[in-house]
VEXNU-667709 format. One record per residue (C-alpha): x negated, y negated, z. Coordinates in Angstrom, 2 decimals, decimal comma. Each point is the difference from the previous one (the first is absolute). Example, Ala and Ser with C-alpha at 12.3 -4.5 7.8 and 13.67 -1.06 7.14 Angstrom:
BEGIN
<pt x="-12,30" y="4,50" z="7,80"/>
<pt x="-1,37" y="-3,44" z="-0,66"/>
This chain:
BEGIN
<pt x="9,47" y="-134,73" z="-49,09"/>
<pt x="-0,06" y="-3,38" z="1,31"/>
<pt x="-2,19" y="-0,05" z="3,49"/>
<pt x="-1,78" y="-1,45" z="3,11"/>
<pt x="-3,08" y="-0,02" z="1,49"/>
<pt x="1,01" y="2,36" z="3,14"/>
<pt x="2,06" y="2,43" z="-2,53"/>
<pt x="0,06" y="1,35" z="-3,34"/>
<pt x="3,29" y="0,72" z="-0,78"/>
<pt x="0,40" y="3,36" z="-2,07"/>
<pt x="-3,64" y="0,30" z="0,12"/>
<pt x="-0,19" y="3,75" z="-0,40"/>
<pt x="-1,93" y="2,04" z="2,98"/>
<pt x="-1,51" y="-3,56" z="0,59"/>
<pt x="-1,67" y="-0,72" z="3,53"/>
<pt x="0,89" y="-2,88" z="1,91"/>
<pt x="-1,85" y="-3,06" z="-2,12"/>
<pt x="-0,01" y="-2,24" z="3,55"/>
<pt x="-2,07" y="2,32" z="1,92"/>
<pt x="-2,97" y="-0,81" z="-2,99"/>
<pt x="-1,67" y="-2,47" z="-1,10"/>
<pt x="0,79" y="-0,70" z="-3,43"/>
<pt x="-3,08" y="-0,61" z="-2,39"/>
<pt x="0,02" y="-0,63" z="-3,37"/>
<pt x="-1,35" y="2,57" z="-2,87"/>
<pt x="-3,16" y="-0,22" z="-1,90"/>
<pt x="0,98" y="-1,29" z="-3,35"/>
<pt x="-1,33" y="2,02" z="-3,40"/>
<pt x="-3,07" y="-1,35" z="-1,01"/>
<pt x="0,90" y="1,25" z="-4,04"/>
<pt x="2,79" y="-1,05" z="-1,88"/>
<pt x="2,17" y="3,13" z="-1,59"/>
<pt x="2,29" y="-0,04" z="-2,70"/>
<pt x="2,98" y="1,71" z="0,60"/>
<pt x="0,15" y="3,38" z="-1,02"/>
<pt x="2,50" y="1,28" z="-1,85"/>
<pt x="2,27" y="3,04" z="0,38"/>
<pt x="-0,64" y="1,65" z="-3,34"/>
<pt x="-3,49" y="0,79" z="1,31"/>
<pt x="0,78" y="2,26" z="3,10"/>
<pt x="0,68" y="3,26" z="0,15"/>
<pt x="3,74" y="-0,30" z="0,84"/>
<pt x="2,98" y="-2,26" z="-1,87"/>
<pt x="-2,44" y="-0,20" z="-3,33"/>
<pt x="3,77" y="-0,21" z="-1,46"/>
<pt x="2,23" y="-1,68" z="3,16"/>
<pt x="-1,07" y="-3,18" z="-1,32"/>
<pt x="-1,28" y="-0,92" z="-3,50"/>
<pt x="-2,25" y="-3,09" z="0,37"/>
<pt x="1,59" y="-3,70" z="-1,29"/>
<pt x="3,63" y="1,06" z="1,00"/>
<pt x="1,24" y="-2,96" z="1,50"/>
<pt x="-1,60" y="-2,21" z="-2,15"/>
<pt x="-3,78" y="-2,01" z="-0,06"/>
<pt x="0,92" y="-3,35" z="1,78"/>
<pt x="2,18" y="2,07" z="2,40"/>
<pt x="-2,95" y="2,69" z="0,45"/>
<pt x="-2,46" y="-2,53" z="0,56"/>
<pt x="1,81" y="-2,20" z="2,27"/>
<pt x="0,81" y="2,94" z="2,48"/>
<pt x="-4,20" y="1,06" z="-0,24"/>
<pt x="-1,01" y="-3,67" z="1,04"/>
<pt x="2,78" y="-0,01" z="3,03"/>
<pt x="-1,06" y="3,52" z="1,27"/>
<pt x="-3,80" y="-0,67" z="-0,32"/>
<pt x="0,80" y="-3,52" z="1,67"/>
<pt x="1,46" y="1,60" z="2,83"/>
<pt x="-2,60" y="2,94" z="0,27"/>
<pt x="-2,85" y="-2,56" z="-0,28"/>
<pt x="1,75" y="-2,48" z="2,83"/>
<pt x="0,60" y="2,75" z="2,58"/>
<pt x="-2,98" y="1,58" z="-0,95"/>
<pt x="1,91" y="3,27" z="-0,85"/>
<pt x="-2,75" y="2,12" z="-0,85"/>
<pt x="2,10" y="2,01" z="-2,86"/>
<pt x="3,78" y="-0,35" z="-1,64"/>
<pt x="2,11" y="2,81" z="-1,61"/>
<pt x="3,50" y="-1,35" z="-1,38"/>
<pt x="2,61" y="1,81" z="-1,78"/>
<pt x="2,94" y="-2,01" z="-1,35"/>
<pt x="2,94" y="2,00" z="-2,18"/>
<pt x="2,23" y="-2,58" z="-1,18"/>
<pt x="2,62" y="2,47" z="-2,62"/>
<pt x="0,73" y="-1,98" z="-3,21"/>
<pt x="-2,53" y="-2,50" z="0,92"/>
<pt x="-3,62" y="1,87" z="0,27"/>
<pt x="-2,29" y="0,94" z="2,73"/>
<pt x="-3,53" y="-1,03" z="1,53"/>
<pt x="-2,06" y="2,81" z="1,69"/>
<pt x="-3,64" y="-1,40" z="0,72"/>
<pt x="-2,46" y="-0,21" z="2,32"/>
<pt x="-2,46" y="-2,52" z="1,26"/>
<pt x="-3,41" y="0,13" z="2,55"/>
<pt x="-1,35" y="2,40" z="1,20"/>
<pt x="0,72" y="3,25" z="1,42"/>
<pt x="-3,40" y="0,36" z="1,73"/>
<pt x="-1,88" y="-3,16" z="1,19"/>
<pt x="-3,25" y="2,22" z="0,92"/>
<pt x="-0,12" y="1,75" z="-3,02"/>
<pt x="1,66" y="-3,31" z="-2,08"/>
<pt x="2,49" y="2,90" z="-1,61"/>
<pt x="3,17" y="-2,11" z="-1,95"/>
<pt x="3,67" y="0,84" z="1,30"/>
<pt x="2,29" y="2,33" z="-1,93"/>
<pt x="3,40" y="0,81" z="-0,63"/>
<pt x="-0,36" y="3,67" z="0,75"/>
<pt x="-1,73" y="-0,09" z="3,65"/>
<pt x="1,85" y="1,72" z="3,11"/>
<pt x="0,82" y="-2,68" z="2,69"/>
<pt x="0,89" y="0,04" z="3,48"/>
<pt x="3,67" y="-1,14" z="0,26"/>
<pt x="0,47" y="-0,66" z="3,23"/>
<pt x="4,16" y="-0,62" z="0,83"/>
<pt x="0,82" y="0,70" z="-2,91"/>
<pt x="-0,13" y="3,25" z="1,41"/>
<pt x="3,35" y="-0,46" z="1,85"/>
<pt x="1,94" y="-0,03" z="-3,26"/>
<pt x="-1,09" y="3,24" z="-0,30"/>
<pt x="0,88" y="1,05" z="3,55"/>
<pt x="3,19" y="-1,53" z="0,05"/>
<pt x="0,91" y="1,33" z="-3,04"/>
<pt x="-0,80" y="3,50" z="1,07"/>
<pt x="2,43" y="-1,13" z="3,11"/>
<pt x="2,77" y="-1,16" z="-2,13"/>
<pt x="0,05" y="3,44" z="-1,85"/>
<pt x="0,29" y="1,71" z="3,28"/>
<pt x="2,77" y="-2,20" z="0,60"/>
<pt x="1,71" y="0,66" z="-3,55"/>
<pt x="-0,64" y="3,91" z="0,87"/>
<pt x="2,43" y="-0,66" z="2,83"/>
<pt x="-2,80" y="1,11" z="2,80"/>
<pt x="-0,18" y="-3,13" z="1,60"/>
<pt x="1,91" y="-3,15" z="0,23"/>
<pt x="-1,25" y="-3,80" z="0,41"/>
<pt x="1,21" y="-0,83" z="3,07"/>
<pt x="-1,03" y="3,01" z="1,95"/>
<pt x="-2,27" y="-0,94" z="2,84"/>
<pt x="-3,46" y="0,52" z="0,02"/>
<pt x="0,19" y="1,75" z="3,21"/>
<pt x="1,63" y="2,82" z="-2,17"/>
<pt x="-2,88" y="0,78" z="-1,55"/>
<pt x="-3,02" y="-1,29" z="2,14"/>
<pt x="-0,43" y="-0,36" z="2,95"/>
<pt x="-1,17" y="-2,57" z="2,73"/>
<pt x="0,59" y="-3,13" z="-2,28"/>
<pt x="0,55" y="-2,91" z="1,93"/>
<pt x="4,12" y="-0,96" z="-0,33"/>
<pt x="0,01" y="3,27" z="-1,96"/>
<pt x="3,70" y="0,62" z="0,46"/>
<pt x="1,03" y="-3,47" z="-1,58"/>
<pt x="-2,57" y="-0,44" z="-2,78"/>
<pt x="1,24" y="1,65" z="-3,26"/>
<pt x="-1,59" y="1,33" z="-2,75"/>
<pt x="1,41" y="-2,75" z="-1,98"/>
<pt x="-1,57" y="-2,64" z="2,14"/>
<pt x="-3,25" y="1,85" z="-0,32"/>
<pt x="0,13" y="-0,32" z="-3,36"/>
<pt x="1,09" y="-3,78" z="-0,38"/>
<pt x="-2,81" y="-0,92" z="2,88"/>
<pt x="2,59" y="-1,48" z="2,29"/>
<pt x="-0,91" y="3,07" z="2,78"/>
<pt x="-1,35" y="-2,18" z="2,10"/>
<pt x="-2,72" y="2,04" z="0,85"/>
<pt x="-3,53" y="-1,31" z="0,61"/>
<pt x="-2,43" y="0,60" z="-3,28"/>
<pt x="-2,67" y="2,04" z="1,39"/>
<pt x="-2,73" y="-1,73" z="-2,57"/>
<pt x="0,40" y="-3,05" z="2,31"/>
<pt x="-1,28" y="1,78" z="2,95"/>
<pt x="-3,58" y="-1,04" z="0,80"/>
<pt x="-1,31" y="3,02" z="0,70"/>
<pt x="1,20" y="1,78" z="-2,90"/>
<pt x="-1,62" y="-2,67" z="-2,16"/>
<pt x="-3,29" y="0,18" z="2,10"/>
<pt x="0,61" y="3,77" z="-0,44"/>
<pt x="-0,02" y="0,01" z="-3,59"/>
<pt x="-2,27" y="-2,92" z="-0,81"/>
<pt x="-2,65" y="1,58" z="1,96"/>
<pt x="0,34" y="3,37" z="-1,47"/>
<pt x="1,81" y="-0,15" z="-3,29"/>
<pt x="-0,53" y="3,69" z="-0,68"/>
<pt x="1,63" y="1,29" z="2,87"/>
<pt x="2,99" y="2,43" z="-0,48"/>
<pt x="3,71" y="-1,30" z="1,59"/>
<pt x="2,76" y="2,03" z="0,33"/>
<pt x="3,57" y="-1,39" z="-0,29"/>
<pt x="0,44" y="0,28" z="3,98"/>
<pt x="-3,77" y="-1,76" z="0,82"/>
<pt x="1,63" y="-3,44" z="-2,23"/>
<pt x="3,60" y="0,13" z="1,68"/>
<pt x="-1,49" y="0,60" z="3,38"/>
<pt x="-1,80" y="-3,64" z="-0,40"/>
<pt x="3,30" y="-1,90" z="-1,06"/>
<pt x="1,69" y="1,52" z="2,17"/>
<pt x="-1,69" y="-0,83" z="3,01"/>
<pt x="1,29" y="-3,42" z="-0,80"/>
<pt x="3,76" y="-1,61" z="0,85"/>
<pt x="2,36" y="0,22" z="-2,47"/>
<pt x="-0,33" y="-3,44" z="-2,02"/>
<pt x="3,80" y="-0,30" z="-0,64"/>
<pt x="3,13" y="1,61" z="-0,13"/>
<pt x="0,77" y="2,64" z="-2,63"/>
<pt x="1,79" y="-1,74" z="-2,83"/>
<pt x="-0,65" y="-3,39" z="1,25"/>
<pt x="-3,35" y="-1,33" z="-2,01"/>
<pt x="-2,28" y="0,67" z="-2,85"/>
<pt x="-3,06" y="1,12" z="1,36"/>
<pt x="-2,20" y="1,99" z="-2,49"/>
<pt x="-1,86" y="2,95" z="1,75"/>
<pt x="-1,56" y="2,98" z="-1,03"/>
<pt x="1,24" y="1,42" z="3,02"/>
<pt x="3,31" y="0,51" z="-2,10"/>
<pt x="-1,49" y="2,09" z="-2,35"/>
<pt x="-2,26" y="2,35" z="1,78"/>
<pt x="3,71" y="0,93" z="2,20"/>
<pt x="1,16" y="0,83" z="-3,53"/>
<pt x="-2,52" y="2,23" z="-0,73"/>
<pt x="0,53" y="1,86" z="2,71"/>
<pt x="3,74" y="-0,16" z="-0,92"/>
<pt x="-0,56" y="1,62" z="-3,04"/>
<pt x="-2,59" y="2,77" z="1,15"/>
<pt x="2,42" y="0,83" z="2,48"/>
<pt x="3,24" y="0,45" z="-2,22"/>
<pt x="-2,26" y="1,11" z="-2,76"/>
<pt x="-2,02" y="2,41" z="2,09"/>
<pt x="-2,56" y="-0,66" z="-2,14"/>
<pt x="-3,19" y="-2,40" z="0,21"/>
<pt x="1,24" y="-3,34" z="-1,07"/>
<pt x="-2,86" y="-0,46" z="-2,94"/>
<pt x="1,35" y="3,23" z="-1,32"/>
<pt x="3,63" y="-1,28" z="0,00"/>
<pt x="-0,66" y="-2,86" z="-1,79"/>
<pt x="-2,38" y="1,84" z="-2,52"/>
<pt x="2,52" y="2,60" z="-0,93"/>
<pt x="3,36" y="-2,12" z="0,42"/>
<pt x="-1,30" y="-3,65" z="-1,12"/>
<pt x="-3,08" y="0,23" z="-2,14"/>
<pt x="0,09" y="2,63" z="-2,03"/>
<pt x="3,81" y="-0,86" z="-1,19"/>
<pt x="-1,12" y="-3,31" z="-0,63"/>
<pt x="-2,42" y="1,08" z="-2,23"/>
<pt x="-3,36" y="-1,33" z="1,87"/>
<pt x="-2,58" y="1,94" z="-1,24"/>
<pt x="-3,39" y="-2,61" z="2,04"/>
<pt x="2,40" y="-0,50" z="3,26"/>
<pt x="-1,30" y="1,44" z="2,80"/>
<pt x="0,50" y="0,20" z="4,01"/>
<pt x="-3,56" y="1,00" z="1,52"/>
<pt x="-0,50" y="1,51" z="2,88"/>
<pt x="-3,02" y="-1,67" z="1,20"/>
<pt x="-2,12" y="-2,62" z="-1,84"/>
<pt x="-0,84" y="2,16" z="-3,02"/>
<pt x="0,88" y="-2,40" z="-3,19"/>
<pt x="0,18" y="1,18" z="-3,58"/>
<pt x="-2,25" y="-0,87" z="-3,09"/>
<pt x="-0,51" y="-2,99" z="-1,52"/>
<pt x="0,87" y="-2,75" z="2,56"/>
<pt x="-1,37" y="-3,61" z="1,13"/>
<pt x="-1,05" y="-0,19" z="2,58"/>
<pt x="1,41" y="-2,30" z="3,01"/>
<pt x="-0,90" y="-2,85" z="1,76"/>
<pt x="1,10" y="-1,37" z="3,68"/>
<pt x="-0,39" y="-2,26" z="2,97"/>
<pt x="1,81" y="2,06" z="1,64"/>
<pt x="-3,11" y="0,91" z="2,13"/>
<pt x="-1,33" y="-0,36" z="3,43"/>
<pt x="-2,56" y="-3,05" z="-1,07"/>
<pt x="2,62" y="-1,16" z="-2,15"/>
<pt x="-2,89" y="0,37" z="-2,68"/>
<pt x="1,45" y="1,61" z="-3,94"/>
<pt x="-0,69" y="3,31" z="-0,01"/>
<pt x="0,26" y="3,19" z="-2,32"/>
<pt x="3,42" y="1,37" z="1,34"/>
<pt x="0,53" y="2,60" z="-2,92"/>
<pt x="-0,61" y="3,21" z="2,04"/>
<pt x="1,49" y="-0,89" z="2,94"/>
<pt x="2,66" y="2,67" z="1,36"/>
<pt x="3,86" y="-1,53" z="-0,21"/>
<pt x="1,64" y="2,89" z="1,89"/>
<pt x="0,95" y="-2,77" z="2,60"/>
<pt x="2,32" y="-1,26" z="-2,50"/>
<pt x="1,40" y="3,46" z="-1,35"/>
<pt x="3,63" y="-0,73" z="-1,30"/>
<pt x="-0,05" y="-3,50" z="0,68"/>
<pt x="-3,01" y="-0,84" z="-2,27"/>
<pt x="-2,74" y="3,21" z="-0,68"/>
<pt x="1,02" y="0,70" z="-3,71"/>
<pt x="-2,23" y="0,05" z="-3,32"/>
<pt x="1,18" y="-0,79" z="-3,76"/>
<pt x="-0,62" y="-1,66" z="-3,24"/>
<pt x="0,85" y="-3,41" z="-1,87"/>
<pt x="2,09" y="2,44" z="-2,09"/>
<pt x="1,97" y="2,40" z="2,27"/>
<pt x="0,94" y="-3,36" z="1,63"/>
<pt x="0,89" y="-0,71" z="-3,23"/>
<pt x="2,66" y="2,55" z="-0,11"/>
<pt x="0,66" y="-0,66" z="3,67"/>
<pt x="1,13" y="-2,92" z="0,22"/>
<pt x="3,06" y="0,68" z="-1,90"/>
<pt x="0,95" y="3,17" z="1,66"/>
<pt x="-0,24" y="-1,53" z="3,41"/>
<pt x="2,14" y="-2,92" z="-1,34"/>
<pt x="2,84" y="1,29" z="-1,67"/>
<pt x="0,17" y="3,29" z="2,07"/>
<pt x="-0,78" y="2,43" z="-2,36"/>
<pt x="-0,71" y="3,31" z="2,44"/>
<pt x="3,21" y="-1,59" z="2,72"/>
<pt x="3,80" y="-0,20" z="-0,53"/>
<pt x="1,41" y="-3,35" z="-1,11"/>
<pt x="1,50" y="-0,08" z="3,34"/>
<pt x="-2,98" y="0,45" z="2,43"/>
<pt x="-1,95" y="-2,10" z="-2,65"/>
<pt x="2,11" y="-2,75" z="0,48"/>
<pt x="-0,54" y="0,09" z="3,98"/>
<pt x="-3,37" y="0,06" z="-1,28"/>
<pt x="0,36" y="-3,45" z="-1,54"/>
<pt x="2,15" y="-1,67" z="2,71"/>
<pt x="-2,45" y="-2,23" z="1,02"/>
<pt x="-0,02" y="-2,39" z="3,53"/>
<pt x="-2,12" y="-3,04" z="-0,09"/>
<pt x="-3,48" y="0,11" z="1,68"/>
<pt x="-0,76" y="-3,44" z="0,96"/>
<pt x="-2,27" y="-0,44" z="-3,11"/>
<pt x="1,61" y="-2,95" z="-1,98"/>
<pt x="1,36" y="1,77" z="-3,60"/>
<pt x="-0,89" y="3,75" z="1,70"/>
<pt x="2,53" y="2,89" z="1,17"/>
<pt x="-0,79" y="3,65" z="1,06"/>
<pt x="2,20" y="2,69" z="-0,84"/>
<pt x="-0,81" y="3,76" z="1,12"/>
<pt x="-3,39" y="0,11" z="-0,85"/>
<pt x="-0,03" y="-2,47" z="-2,75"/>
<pt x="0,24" y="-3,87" z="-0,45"/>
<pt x="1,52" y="-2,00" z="-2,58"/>
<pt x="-2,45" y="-3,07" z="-0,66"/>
<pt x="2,04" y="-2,65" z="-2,56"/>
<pt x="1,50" y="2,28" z="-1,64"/>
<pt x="-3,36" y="2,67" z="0,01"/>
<pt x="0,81" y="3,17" z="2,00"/>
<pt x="-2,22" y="2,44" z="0,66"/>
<pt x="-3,25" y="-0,28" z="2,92"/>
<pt x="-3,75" y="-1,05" z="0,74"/>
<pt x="-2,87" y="1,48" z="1,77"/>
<pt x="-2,89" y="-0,91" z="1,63"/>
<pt x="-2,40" y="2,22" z="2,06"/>
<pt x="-3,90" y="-0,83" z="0,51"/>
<pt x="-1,56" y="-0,47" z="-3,23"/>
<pt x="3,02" y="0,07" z="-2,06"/>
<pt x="3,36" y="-1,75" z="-1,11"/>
<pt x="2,74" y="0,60" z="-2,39"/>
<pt x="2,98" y="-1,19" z="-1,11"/>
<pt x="3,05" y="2,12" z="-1,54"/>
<pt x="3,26" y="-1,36" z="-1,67"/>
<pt x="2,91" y="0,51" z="-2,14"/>
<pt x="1,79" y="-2,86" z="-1,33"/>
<pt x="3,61" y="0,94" z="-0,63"/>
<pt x="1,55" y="-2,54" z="-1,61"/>
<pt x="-3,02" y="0,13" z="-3,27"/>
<pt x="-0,85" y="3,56" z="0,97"/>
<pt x="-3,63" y="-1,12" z="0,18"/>
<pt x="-2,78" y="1,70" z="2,41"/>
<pt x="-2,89" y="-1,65" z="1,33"/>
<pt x="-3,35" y="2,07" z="1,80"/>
<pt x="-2,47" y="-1,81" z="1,75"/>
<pt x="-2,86" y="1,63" z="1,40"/>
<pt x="-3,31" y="-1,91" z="1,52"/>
<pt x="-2,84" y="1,77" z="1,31"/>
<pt x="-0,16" y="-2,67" z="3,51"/>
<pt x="2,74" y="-0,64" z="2,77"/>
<pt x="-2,20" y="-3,33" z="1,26"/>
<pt x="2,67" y="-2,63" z="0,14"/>
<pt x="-0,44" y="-3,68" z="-1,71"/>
<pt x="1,23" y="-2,61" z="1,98"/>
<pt x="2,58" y="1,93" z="2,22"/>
<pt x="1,27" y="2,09" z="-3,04"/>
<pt x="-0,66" y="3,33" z="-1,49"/>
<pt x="-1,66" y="-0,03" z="-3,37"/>
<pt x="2,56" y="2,20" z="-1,32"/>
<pt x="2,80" y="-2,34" z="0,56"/>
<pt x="-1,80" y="-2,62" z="-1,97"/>
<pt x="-1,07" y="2,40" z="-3,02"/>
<pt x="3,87" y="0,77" z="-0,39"/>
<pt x="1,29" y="-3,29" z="0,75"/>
<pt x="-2,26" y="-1,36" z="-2,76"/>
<pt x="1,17" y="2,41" z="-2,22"/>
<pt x="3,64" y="-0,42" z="0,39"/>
<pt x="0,19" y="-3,81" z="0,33"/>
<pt x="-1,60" y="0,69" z="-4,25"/>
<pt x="2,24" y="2,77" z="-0,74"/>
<pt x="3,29" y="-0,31" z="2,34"/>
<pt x="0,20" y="-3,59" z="0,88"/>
<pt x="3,46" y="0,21" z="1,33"/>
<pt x="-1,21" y="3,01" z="2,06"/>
<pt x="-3,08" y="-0,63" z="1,44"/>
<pt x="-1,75" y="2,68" z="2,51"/>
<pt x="-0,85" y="-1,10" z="3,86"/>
<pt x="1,36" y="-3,71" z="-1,49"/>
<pt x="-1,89" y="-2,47" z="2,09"/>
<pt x="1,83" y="-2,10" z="2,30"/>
<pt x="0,75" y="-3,64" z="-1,30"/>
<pt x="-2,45" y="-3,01" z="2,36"/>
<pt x="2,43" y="-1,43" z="2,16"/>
């Protein structure tokens, strides 16, 4: 997603990037050739190598690895399924700068908001089991939520709540920046944002929040009366046939994975962010999974395979967000013509999407969330790729000079 300086706009579980100073990352002192996805231990047969062609291949390796090597991205993992045309599933850099270990296409990742797919999803099923409706108040289900009575869950779900994000209050980010292990519990988060004026209206203005999303969790845990990573294992994940998704509890991160770099840190300094605990993001951004459950993803999430046509297309009834060629629906934005979401948490980004209209799916997973010149690295890995591959739909399209 297209963004600022003072805001990242669907940056996952991201922290506020104004309240740090942003420093660039140590570039890779080796070149690495891209690695190829017949040589992991997963997809050996998702994508035989030369599919879409040599000059088409080769072209898409020089624009990633020009990207990676300008933003200093320390490591790249794209998957691009183009049916009737091919597909490219490579990475490129490294996984491990200490240890100089290459990226692969088979690594866990941090995923950041893409996590509120998932948690909307599990929401929209609740809603197609007839156990909740859209625009029931919050106040219903939770209580003590500033305007509670007049902000749905439908607004909740579209960010237009008006409710203050709580990752914007500065002690929360002092909180976690000076102890990134420490354990928060849905109510320790809310109680920051909430301390905070309403920012707008419900229904009034885009404002992405993981605020939102957290209430939604609760949502579900209370309709569900059961705990909301459970929910979404047994009613989202498992049907959609995710074998390497997973919602931790704490910061406990499945093997192999890169590991992930920030300046997201309280000397603004890169660090190693890879074991720090995301349970302040829970079901706004907390979430685990592959290059090739995303795979798989992307398309369920788009085309509604686990909702009814009719809830799905509430789903995609997107309003615009302020973002020049951008819309949000419920949990999902439509990027010219992409739909699906990104994420970005310390040490991590990704990028998600389905395009309809060629029924292609593109993954992008880096192992950094250090911005390059105001804009997240994942934004320009994908738009790269898709000004190659899907000129006339071109992801995060930058905004003519005037």
């Amino acid at each position: 997603m297209r963004t600022t300086p003072s805001r990242r706009l669907c940056a996952a579980a991201l922290l506020v990037a104004s309240v740090l100073t942003p420093v660039m990352a140590t570039p890779a002192t080796a070149d690495i050739a891209p690695h190829v996805a017949g040589a992991d231990r997963q997809g050996q047969d998702e994508c035989p190598p030369g599919q879409l062609g040599r000059d088409l291949t080769a072209r898409l390796d020089k624009a990633i690895e020009d990207v990676r090597r300008e933003a200093d991205i320390p490591g790249v993992a794209v998957g691009l399924w183009m049916p009737g045309k091919g597909c490219y599933v490579r990475a490129t850099g490294l996984a491990d700068k200490a240890d100089r270990e290459p990226m692969t296409t088979d690594l866990y990742t941090r995923i950041g908001s893409e996590t509120k797919t998932f948690t909307v999803t599990a929401l929209l099923e609740l809603v197609d089991d007839r156990r909740i409706q859209l625009d029931d108040p919050i106040s219903r289900y939770v209580d003590g939520v500033p305007n509670g009575d007049r902000i749905t869950l439908r607004h909740l779900a579209e960010m237009r709540s008006g409710l203050f994000p709580y990752t914007e209050d500065p002690g929360f980010v002092r909180g976690v920046l000076s102890d990134p292990s420490r354990s928060y519990t849905p109510q320790e988060v809310l109680a920051y944002g909430f301390k905070h004026k309403n920012t707008s209206a419900p229904g009034k203005q885009f404002q992405y929040s993981n605020t939102n999303l957290v209430l939604l969790g609760l949502v579900i845990e209370k309709v569900s009366a059961k705990p909301a990573a459970d929910f979404i294992r047994e009613r989202v994940i498992r049907p959609a046939g995710l074998d390497h998704t997973v919602f931790p509890s704490g910061s406990e991160f499945p093997d192999p994975h890169a590991r992930g770099y920030t300046n997201q840190t309280t000397s603004g300094k890169i660090e190693d962010s890879t074991d720090w605990n995301p349970s302040w993001a829970w079901t706004a951004g907390a979430m685990i999974s592959n290059l090739h459950d995303l795979h798989r993803w992307a398309k369920v999430v788009a085309t509604g395979e686990l909702l009814s046509p009719q809830t799905q297309k509430q789903r995609l009834r997107t309003l615009p967000t302020g973002f020049p060629g951008t819309s949000y629906g419920l949990g999902i934005f439509e990027s010219d013509g992409w739909i699906g979401h990104n994420g970005s948490i310390p040490g991590y980004e990704s990028v998600t999407v389905y395009l309809p209209s060629q029924k292609a799916t593109l993954v992008v997973l880096l192992n950094t969330d250090v911005t390059h010149e105001g804009q997240e690295p994942s934004s320009l890995v994908a738009r790269a790729i898709t000004e190659i591959v899907t000129p006339d739909n071109v992801y995060d399209r930058a905004v003519p000079p005037r």
